[in-house]
N, C-alpha and C positions, 0 to 999 in steps of 0.2 A: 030628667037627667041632663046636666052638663058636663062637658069635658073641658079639663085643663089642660095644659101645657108647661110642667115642667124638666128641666134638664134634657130636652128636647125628646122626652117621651110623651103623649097624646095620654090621658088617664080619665076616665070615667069615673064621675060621682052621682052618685043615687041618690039626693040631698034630699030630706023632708022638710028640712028647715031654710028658710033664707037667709038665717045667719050666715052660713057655710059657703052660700052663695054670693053673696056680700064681702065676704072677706077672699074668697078668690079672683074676685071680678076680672082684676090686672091679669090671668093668667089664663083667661079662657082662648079657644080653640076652634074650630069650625074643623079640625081634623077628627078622623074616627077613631077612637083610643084602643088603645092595644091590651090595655085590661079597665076594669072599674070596681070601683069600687063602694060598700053602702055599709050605715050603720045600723044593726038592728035593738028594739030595743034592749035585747039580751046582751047585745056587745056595750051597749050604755049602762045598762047596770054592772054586768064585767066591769068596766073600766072604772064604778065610783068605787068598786071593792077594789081594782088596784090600786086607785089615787087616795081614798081613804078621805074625799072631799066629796059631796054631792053636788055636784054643780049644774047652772041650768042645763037642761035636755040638748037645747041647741050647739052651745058652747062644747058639750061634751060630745056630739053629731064628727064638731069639727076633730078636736084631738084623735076620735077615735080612727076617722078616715085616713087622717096622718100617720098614725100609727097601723093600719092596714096596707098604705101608700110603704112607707119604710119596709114591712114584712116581702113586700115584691122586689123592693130597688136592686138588690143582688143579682136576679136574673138580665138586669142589663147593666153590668157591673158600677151600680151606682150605691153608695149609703149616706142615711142623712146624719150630719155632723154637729155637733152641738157649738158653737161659737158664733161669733164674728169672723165675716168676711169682707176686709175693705178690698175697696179698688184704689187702684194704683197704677195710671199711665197703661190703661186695660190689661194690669193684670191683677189676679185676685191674690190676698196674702189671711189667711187664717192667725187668726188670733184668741185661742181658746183658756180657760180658766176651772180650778174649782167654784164652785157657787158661793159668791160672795165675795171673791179676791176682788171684781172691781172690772171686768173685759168693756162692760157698755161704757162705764166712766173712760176707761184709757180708750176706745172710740171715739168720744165726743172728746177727749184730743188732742186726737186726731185732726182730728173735724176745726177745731181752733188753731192745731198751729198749721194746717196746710192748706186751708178752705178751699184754696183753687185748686188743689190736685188730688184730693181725694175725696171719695164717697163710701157711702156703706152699703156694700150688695146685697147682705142680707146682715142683720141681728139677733140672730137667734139658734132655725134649724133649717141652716141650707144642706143642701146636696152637693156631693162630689161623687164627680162619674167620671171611670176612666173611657175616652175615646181614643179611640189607636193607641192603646198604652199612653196617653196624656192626662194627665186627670183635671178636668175642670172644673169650676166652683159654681155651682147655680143654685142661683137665687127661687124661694118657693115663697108662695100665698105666708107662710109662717113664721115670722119677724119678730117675734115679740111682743111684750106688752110697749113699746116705743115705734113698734110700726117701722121699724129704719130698713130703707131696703126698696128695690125696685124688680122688675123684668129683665133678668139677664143673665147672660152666663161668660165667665173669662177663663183664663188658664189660669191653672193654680200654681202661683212662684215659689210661694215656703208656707210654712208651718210654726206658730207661733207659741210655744208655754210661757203662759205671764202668769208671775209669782208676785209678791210683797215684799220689798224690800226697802233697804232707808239709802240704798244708792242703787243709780238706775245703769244697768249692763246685760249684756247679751252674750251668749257663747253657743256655739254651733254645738249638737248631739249629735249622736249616732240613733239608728232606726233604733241599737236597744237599747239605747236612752229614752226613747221616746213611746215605745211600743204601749206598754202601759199604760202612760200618758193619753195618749190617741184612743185606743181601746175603750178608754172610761169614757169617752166624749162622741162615740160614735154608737147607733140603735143598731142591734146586734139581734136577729132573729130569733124567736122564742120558741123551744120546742119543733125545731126542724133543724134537723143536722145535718144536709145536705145545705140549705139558706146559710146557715153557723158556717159551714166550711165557706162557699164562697164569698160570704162576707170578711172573711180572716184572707184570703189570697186578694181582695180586691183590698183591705188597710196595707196588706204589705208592699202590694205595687205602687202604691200612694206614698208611703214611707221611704220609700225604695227612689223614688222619682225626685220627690222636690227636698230643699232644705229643711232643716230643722232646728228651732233654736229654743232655747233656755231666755224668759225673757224677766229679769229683775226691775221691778220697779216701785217708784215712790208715790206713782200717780201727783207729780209736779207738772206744772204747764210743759218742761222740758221732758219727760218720762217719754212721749213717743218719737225723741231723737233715736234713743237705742234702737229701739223695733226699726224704724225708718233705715239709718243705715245698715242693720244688720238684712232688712231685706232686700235694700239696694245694691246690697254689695253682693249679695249670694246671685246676682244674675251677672256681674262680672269674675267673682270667684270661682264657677264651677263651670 
């Protein structure tokens, strides 16, 4: 067994395989973990009957533990989110999508037009965890198929919805603009109604805390002005 370290929780994995072990390496611990976690093969075959893909045993070790990691995060008011997390002057700004609109592309740029001021904290399924009512953005072992991402955790500044459009602008929502939104993009406890509730009071404190915007774009080398000012300026607006 090893233990990681995300979102400043210690978490125990049962690994059979050293895929699982390989891909968390940057996260491991020497702390004693406060739950853990293992895949059995029962929970591997579960999981090809929910993906509906057979994939190697290893590969699927990993998803599944993530997906057991996620079913706990509530009890230390944390959920894992589906997007993009940049940094930005240490702070985090989420920038989330439907599948397929384009988030990794409007990342990388990112990454082009500001190369010295920003990075990508995580790519894929980071974590937000409210501490003392702050919610912060941390980065996990789970990135994506582009691996973008490192070891770390910042505060979370705003909240990003990127759309498709043939001109690139931004406008601020309300939480019930948004709730929906967030809702579809966050891992929501299956078959435990206690986990369900506290996972819906930890989105709404998050919603409740940072900004939130509508973000239209062309995906043009200029497209991440929008998102840019609109997240720069939500730490002077509010």
């Amino acid at each position: 067994m090893i233990t990681i370290k995300i979102a400043d929780i210690p978490i125990g994995l049962d690994c059979r395989f050293e895929y699982t072990e390989k891909v968390v390496a940057a996260f491991k611990t020497d702390e004693p973990p406060l739950f853990t976690v293992s895949a059995s093969d029962a929970d591997i075959e579960l999981e090809y009957e929910y993906s509906g893909v057979r994939t190697r045993p290893e590969y699927t070790e990993n998803v599944v533990m993530y997906r057991k990691i996620a079913e706990k995060l509530p009890d230390y008011d944390a959920v894992v989110f589906h997007g993009v997390m940049l940094e930005l002057d240490g702070v985090a700004y989420a920038i989330t999508a439907h599948s397929g609109v384009g988030k990794t592309t409007h990342s990388r740029l990112w990454l082009e037009k500001f190369p010295d001021k920003v990075k990508i904290l995580n790519g894929d399924k980071p974590i937000i965890r409210l501490i003392n009512g702050t919610p912060y953005a941390c980065s996990t072992p789970w990135m994506g198929k582009e691996h973008y991402g490192y070891n770390a955790m910042r505060p979370l500044g705003a909240i990003g919805f990127l759309s498709r459009g043939t001109v690139n602008k931004s406008r601020k929502i309300s939480v019930d603009g948004a709730v929906v939104k967030f809702m579809n993009q966050v891992y929501l406890a299956k078959g435990n109604g206690l986990m369900l509730a506290r996972s819906m009071r930890i989105c709404d404190s998050i919603l409740s805390t940072v900004p939130l915007y509508e973000l239209e774009c062309n995906m043009s080398p200029d497209a991440p002005l929008v998102s840019y000012d609109a997240f720069v300026n939500s730490k002077t607006t509010d």
